[in-house]
C-alpha positions in Angstrom: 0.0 0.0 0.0 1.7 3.4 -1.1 -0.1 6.4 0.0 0.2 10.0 -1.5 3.4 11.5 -0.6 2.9 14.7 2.2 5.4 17.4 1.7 6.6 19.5 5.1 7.8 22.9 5.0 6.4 24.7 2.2 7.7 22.3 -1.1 10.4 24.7 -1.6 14.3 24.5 -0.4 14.5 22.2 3.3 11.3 20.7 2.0 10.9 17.6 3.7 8.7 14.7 1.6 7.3 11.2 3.1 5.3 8.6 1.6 3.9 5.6 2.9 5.4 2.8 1.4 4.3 -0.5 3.6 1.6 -0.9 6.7 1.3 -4.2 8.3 -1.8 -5.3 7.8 -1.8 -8.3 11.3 0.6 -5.7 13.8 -0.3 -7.8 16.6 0.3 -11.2 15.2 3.4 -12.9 14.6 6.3 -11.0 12.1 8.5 -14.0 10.8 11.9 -13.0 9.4 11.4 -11.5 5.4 11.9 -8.9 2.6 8.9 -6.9 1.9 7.6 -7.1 -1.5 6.9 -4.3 -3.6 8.9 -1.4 -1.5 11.6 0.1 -3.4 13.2 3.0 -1.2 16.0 3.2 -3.6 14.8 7.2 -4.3 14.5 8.2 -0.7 17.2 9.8 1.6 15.7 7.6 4.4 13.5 5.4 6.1 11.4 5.7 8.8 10.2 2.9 10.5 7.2 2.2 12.8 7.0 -0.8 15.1 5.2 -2.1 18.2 7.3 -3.7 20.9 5.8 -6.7 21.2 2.7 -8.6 19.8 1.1 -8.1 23.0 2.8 -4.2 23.9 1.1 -1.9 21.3 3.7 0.7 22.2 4.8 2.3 18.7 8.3 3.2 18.6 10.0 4.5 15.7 13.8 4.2 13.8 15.1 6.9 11.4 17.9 5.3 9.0 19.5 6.6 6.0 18.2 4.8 2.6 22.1 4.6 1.2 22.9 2.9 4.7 23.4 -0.8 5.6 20.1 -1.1 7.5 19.4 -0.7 11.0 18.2 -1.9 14.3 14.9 -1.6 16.3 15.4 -2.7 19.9 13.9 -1.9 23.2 13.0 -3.0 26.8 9.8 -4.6 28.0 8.8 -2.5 30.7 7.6 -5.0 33.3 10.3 -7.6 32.9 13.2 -5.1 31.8 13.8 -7.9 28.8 15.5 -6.2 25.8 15.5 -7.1 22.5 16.5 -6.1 18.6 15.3 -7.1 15.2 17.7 -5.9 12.6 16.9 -4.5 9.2 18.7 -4.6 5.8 18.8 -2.5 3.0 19.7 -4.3 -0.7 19.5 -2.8 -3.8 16.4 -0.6 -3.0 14.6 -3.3 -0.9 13.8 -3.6 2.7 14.4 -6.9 4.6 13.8 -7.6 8.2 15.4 -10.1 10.2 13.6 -12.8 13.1 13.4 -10.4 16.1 15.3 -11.4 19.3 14.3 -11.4 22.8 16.6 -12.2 25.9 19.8 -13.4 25.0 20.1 -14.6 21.5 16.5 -16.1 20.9 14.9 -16.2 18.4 11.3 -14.6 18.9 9.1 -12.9 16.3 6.5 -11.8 18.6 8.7 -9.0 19.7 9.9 -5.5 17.8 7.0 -5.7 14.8 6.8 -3.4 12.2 3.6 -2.0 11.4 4.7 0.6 9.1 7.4 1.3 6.6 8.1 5.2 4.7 10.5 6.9 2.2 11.6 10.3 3.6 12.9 12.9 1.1 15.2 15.8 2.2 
């Protein structure tokens, strides 16, 4: 799903353009590791990415990263328990893929850090 782009600041110089690109359409369910299909942030400066902390923790938290860059990492800390967590994300050759999220030490668990949405950002 790619919604109209919304342009900040006037459209002229320092404009700032983003465009929906990708919404999760289960955010509470499940996000096995996987590349989304039919994003292509190869145009954008960056992406910003949405995401709860947990299937069950509807807490949306949020990761800036350049578009030209490696990728990123959304992590973050389950308030009752104080358990952290990441789910890393790559950037190939325009695409976005993310990674099985982790929770703990170094298990895998892909009810934790799930995306719900994915947009270009144009500077």
């Amino acid at each position: 799903m790619i919604g109209n782009p919304i342009t900040l600041g006037g459209g002229g110089s320092g404009a700032v353009q983003i465009q929906l690109l990708w919404t999760n359409s289960a955010p509470t369910s499940s996000f096995a590791a996987q590349t989304l299909t039919g994003v292509n942030i190869s145009t954008y400066t960056a992406v910003l990415i949405l995401y709860n902390l947990s299937t069950s923790v509807e807490r949306s938290m949020s990761c800036l990263a350049l578009a030209s860059g490696a990728g990123a990492m959304l992590w973050g800390c389950n308030d009752t328990s104080a358990t952290q967590g990441a789910r890393r994300v790559t950037f190939s050759s325009g695409s976005v893929q993310f990674e099985a999220g982790y929770a703990g030490s170094s298990t895998t668990n892909n009810n934790v850090f799930i995306p719900t949405a994915v947009y270009g950002v144009r500077f």
